[in-house]
Backbone as CSV, one residue per row, in Angstrom:
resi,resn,N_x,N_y,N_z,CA_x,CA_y,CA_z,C_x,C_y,C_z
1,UNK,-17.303,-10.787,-10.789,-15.963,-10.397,-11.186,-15.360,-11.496,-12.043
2,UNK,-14.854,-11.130,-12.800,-14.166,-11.949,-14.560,-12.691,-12.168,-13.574
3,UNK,-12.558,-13.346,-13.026,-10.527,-13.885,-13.037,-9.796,-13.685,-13.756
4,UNK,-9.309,-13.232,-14.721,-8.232,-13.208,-15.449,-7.035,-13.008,-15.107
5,UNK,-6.344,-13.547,-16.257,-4.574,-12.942,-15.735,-4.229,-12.069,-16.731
6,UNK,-3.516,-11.074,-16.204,-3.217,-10.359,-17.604,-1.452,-9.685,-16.607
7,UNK,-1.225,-8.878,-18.214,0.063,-8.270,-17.207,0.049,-7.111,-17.780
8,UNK,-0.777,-6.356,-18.039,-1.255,-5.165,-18.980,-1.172,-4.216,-17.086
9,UNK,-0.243,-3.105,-17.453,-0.109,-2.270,-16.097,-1.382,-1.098,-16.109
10,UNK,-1.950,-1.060,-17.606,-3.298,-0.180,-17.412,-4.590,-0.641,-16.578
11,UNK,-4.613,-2.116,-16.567,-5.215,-2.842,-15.808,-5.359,-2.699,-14.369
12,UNK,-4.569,-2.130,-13.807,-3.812,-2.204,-12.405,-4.457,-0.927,-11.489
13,UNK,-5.305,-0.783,-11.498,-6.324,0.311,-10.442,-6.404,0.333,-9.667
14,UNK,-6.451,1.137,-8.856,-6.399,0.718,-7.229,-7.825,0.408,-6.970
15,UNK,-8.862,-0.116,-7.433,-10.038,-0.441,-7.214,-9.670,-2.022,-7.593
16,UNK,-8.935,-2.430,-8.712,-8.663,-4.153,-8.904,-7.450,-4.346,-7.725
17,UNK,-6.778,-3.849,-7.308,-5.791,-3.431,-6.075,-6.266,-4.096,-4.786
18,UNK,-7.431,-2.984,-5.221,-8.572,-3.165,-3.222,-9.057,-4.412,-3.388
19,UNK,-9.566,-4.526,-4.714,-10.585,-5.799,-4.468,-9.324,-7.324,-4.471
20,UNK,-8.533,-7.315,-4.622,-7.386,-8.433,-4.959,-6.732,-8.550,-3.044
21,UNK,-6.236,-6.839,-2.644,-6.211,-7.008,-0.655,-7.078,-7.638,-0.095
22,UNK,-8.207,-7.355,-0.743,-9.784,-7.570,0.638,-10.119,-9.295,0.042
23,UNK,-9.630,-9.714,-0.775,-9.973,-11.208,-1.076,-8.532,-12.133,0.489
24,UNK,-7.731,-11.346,0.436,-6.499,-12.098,1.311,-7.192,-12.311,2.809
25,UNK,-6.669,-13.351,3.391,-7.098,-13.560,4.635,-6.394,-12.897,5.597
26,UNK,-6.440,-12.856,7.036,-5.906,-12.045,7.430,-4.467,-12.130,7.894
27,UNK,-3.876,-13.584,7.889,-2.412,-13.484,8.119,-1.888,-13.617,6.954
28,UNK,-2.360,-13.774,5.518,-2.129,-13.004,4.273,-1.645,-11.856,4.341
29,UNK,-2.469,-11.221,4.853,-2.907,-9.191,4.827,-1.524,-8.914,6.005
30,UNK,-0.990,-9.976,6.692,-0.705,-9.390,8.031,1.293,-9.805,7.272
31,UNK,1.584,-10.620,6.737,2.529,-11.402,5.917,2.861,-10.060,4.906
32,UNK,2.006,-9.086,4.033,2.517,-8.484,3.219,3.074,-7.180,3.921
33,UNK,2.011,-6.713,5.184,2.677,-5.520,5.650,4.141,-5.873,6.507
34,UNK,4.242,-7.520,6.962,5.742,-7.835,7.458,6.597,-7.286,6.497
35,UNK,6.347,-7.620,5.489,6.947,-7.563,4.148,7.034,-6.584,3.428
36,UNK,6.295,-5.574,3.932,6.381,-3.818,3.473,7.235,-2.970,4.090
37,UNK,6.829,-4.348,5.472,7.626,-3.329,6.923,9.055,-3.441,6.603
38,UNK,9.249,-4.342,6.580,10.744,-5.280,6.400,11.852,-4.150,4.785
39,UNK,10.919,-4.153,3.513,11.440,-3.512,2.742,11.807,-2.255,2.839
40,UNK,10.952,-1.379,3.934,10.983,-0.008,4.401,12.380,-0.460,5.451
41,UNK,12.238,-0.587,6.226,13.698,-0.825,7.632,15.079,-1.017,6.250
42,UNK,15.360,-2.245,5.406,16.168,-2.038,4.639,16.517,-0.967,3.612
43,UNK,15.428,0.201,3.468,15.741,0.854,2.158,16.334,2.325,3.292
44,UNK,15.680,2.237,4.283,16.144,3.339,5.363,16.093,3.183,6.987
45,UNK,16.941,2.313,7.498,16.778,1.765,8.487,16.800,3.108,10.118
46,UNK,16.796,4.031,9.262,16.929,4.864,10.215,15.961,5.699,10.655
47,UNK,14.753,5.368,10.238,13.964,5.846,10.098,12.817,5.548,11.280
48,UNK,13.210,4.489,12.364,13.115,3.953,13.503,13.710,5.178,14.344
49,UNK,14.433,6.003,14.103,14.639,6.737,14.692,14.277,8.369,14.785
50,UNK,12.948,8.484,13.759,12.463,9.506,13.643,11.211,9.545,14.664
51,UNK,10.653,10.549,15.632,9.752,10.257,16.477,9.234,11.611,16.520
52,UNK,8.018,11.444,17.534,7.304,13.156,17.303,7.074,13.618,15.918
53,UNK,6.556,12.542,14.986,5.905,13.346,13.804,4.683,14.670,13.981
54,UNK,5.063,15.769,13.122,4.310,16.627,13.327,3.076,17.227,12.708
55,UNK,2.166,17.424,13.168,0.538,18.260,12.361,1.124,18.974,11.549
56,UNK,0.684,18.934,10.564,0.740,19.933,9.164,-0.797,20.960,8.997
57,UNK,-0.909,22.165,9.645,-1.927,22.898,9.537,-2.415,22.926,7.989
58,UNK,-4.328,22.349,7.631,-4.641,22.872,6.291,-5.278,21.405,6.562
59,UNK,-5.381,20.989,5.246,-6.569,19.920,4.840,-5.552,19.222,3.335
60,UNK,-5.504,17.960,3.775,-4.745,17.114,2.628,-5.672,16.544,1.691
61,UNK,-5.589,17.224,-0.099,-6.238,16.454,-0.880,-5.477,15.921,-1.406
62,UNK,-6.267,14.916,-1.661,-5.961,13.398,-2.516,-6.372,13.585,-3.746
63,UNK,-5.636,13.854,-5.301,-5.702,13.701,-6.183,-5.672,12.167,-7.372
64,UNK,-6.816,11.803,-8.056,-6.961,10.841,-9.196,-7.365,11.226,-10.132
65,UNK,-6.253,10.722,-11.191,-6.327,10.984,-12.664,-7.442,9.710,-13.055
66,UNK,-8.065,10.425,-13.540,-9.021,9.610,-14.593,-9.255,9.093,-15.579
C-alpha cells in the first residue's frame, strides 16, 4: 500500500476507509466510537429513550455505486 496524503474526496472508499480503521489499535478504534457515541447523544439526545427496536419482515440490500 502507497501512504499518501491527498484530500481528493474521490479517493475516499470505503475499502481505503476499512483499510485506514483496521490499521488503528484498539483503544484507537474504541476512542472514535466514544466519539461517534458522544456526537449521536448531542445531535439527538433522546434517542436513549427509544427501546424495543423492531424486525422489519424481508431481506435488506445494500446498494454500491461503482
Amino acid at each position: 500500500m502507497n501512504a499518501t496524503l491527498t484530500h481528493d474526496r474521490t479517493e475516499e472508499t470505503i475499502e481505503a476507509k476499512t483499510l485506514w480503521f483496521r490499521s488503528l489499535n484498539l483503544q484507537e478504534r474504541m476512542e472514535i466510537l466514544c466519539a461517534f457515541t458522544e456526537l449521536l447523544l448531542m445531535t439527538n439526545p433522546k434517542i436513549v429513550e427509544q427501546m424495543n427496536a423492531e424486525h422489519i419482515d424481508g431481506r435488506v440490500l445494500v446498494l454500491k455505486a461503482v
